[in-house]
Residue frames as qw, qx, qy, qz and C-alpha x, y, z in Angstrom:
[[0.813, 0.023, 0.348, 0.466, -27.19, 148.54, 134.74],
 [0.230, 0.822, 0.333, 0.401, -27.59, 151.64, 132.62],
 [0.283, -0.921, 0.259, -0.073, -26.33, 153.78, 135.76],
 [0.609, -0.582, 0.460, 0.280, -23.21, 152.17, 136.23],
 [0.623, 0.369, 0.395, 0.564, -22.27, 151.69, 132.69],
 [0.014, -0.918, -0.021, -0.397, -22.68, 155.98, 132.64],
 [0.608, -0.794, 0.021, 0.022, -20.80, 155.71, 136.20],
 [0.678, -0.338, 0.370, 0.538, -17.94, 154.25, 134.59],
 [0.404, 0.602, 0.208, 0.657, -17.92, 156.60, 131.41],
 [0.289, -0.918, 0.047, -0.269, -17.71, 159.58, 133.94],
 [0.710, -0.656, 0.208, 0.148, -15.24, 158.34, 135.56],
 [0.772, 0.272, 0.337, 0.465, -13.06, 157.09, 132.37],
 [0.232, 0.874, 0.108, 0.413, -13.77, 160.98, 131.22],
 [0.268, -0.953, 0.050, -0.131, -11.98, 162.13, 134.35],
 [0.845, -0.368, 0.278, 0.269, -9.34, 159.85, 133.90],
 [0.529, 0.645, 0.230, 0.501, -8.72, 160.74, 130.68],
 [0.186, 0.865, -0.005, 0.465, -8.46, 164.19, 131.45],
 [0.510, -0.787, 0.340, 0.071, -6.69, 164.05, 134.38],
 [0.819, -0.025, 0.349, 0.454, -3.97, 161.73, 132.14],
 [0.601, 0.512, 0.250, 0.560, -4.02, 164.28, 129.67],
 [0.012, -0.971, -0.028, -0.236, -3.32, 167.24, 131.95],
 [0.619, -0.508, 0.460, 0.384, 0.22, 165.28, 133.48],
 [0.730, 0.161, 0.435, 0.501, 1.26, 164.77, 129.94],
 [0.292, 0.867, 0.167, 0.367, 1.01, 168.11, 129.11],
 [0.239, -0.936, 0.237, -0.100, 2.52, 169.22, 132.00],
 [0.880, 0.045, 0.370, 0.295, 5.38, 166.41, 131.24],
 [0.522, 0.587, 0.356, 0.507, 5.76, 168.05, 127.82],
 [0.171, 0.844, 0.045, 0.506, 5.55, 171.52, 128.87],
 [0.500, -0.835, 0.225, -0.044, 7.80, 171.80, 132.13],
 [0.336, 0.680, -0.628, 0.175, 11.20, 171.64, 132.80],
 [0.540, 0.038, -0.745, 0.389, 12.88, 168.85, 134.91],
 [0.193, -0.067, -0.645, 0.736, 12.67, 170.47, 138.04],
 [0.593, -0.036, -0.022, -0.804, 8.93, 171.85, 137.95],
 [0.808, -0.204, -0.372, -0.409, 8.05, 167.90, 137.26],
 [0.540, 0.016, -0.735, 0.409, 10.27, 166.90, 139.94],
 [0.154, -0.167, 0.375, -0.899, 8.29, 169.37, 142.33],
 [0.572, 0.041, 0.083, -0.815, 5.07, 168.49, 141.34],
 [0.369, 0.200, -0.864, -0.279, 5.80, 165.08, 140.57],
 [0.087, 0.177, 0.901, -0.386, 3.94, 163.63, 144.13],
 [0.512, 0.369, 0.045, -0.774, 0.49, 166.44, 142.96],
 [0.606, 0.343, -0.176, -0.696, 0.51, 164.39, 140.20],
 [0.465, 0.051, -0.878, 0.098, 1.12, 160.83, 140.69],
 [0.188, 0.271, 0.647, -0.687, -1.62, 161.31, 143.56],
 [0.417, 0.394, -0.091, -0.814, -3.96, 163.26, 141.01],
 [0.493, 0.285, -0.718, -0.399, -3.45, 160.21, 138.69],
 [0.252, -0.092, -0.906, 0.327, -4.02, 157.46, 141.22],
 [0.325, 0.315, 0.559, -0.695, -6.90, 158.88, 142.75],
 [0.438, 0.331, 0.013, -0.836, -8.42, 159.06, 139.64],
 [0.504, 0.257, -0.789, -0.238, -7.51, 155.96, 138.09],
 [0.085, 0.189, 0.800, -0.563, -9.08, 154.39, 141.64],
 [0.498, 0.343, 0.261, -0.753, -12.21, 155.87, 140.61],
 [0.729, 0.246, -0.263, -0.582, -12.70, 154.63, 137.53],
 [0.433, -0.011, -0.899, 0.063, -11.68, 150.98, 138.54],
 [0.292, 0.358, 0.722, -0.515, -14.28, 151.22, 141.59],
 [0.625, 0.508, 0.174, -0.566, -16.94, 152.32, 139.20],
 [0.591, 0.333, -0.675, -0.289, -15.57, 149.81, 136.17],
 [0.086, -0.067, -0.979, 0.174, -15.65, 146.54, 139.29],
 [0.406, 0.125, 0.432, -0.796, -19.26, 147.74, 139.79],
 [0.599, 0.471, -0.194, -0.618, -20.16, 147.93, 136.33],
 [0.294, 0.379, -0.874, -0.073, -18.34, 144.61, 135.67],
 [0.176, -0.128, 0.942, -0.255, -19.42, 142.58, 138.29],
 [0.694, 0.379, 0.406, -0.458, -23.67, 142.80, 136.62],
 [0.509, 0.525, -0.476, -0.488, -22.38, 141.46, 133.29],
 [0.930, -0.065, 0.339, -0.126, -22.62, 138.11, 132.04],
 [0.738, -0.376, 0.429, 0.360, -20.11, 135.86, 131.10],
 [0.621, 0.538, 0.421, 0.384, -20.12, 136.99, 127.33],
 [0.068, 0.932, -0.027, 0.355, -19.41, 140.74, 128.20],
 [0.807, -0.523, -0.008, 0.274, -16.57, 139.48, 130.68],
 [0.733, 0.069, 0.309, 0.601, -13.90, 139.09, 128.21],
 [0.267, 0.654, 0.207, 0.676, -14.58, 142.77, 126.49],
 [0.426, -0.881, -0.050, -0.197, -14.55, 144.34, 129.81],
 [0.737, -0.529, 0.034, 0.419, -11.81, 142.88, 131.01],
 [0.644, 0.181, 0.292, 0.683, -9.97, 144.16, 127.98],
 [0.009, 0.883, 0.205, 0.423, -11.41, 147.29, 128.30],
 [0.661, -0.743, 0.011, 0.100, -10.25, 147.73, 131.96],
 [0.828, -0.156, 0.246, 0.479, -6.65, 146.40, 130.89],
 [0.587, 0.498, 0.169, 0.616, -6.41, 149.07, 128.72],
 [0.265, -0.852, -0.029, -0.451, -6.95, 152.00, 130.83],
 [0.653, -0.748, 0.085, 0.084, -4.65, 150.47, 133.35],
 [0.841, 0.068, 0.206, 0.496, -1.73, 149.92, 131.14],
 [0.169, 0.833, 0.017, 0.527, -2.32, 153.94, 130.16],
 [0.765, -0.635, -0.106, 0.016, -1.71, 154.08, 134.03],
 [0.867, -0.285, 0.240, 0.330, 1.00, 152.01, 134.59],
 [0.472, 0.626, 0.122, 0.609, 2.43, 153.92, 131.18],
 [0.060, -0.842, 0.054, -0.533, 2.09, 157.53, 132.88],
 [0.547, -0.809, 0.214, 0.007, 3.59, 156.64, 136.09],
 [0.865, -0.092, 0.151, 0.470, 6.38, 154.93, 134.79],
 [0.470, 0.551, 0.067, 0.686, 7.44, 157.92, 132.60],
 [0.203, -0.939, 0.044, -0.274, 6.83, 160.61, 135.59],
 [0.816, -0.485, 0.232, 0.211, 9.38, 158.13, 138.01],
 [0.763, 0.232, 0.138, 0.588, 11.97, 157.87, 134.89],
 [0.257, 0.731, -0.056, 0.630, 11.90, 161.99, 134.39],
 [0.256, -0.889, 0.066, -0.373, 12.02, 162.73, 137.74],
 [0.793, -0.465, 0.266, 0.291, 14.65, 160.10, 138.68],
 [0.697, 0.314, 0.169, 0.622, 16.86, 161.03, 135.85],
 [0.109, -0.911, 0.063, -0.392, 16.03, 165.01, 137.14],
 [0.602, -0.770, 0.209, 0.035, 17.61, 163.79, 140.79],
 [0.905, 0.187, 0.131, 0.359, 20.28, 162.20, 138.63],
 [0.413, 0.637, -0.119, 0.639, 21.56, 165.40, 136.93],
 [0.423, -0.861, 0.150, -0.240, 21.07, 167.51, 140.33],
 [0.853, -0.442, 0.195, 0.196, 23.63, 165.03, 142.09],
 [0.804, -0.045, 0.209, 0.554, 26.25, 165.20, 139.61],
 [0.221, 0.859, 0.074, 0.456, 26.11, 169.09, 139.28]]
């Protein structure tokens, strides 16, 4: 139980940091750099977020019904960071193909 509770904190860690190296690069590129790289990193993000939900249904599925409810909420949060970070890459990089068209 012990390994897979570690299995998913490794993984979380790589989510993390893989969330916090699109938001930099968000922040620090121009339009058209995140419209290039937008697929790198909406892959990058998804692959990792995959990981840590396979290694969070592992860890999940040995817990008993009292630890259900704090897992799930755990889980929910990390997917809502997700669901956050892709929504904002789709908005900049459709509002990038925006300007292009009307230049």
């Amino acid at each position: 139980m012990e390994n897979l509770k570690k299995e998913r904190s490794n993984a979380k860690r790589a989510f993390t940091r893989q969330i916090n190296i699109v938001k930099q690069k968000l922040v620090e590129c121009d339009r058209e750099t995140i419209v290039l790289q937008k697929d790198d990193m909406v892959n990058d993000v998804k692959t990792a977020f995959q990981a840590f939900a396979d290694a969070h249904e592992k860890y999940h599925v040995k817990l008993t019904d009292e630890q259900l409810d704090e897992s799930d909420e755990y889980f929910e949060k990390e997917q809502c960071q997700y669901i956050t970070l892709l929504e904002k890459i789709k908005a900049l990089s459709q509002q990038s193909e925006v300007e292009a068209e009307s230049c």
